[in-house]
C-alpha positions in Angstrom: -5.3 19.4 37.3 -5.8 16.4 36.1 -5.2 12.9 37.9 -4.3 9.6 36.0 -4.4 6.2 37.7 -1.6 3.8 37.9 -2.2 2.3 34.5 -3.1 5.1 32.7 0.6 6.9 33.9 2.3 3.0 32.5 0.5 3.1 29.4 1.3 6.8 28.6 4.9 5.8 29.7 4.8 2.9 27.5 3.6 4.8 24.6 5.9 7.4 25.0 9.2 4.3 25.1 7.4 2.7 21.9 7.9 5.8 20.4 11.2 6.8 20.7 12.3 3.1 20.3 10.8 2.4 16.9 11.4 4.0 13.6 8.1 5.3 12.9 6.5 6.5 9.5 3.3 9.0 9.8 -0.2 7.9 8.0 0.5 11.0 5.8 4.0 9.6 4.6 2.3 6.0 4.0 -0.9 7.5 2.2 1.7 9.4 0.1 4.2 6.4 -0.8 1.1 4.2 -1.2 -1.3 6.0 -2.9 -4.2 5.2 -0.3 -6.2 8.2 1.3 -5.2 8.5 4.8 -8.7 7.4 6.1 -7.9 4.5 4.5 -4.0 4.0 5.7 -6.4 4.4 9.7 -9.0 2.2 8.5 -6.6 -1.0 7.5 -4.9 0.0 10.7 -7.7 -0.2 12.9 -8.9 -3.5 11.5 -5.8 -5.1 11.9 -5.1 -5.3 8.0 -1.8 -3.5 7.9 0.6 -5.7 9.3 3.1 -4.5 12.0 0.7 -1.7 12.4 -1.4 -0.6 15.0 -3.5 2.2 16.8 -3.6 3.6 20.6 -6.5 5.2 21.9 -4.6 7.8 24.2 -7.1 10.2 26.3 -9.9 9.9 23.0 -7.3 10.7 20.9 -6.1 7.7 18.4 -2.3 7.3 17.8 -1.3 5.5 14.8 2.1 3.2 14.6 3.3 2.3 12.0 6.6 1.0 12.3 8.9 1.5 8.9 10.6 -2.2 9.1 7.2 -3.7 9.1 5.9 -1.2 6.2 8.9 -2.3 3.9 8.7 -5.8 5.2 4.6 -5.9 3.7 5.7 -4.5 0.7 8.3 -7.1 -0.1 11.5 -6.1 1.2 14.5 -8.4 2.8 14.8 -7.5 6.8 18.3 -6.5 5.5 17.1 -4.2 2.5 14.3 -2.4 5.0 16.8 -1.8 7.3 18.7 -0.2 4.7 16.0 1.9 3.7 15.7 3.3 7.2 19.2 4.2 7.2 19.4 6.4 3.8 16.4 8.0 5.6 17.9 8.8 8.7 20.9 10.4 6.5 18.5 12.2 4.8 18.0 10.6 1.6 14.7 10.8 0.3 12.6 7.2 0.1 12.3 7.0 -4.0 16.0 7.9 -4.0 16.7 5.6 -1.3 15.2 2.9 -2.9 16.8 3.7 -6.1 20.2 2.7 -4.2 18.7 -0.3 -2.4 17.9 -1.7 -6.2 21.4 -0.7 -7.4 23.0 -2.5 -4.5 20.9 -5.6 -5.2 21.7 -5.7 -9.3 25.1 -5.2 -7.8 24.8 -8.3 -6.0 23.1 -9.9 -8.1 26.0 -9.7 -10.9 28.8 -10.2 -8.6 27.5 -13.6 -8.0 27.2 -14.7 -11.1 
């Protein structure tokens, strides 16, 4: 058996709600888009050099956040095109071809303005 204290049980709780609330990309699918090893994806997390990012030490084992609307946000993104890209991934849509229609939709904006 094992026996938690008060705050351990609310910070497991609250770990678990931050999970299931947030949109959350896995250091594998950010070393992959990036191009940075993984060690590297933890290491800028743990630092506090990847913005929006951050790491919980849950019973010894690290859990790494890294929320997708802050990962598009640091790489240059609008709020609204992040948001977009979230959504062609929840339907599926793969992120370079998700991107690809994030672009289209922005040329198309672009010209409809003009």
């Amino acid at each position: 058996l094992f026996y938690f204290s008060t705050l351990e049980l609310r910070t497991i709780l609250i770990i678990k709600e931050v999970r299931k609330m947030e949109a959350n990309m896995t250091v594998k699918e950010v070393s992959k888009i990036t191009g940075k090893g993984e060690l590297f994806i933890r290491y800028a997390i743990k630092n506090g050099s990847f913005p929006g990012a951050y790491s919980i030490n849950e019973n010894g084992h690290a859990g790494f956040f890294i929320p997708k609307l802050a990962f598009y946000k640091f790489f240059g993104y609008s709020d609204k095109d992040a948001k977009k890209l979230i959504i062609f991934e929840e339907q599926g849509i793969s992120f370079e071809e998700a991107q690809k229609m994030v672009l289209l939709e922005q040329d198309q904006e672009v010209s409809n303005s003009l």
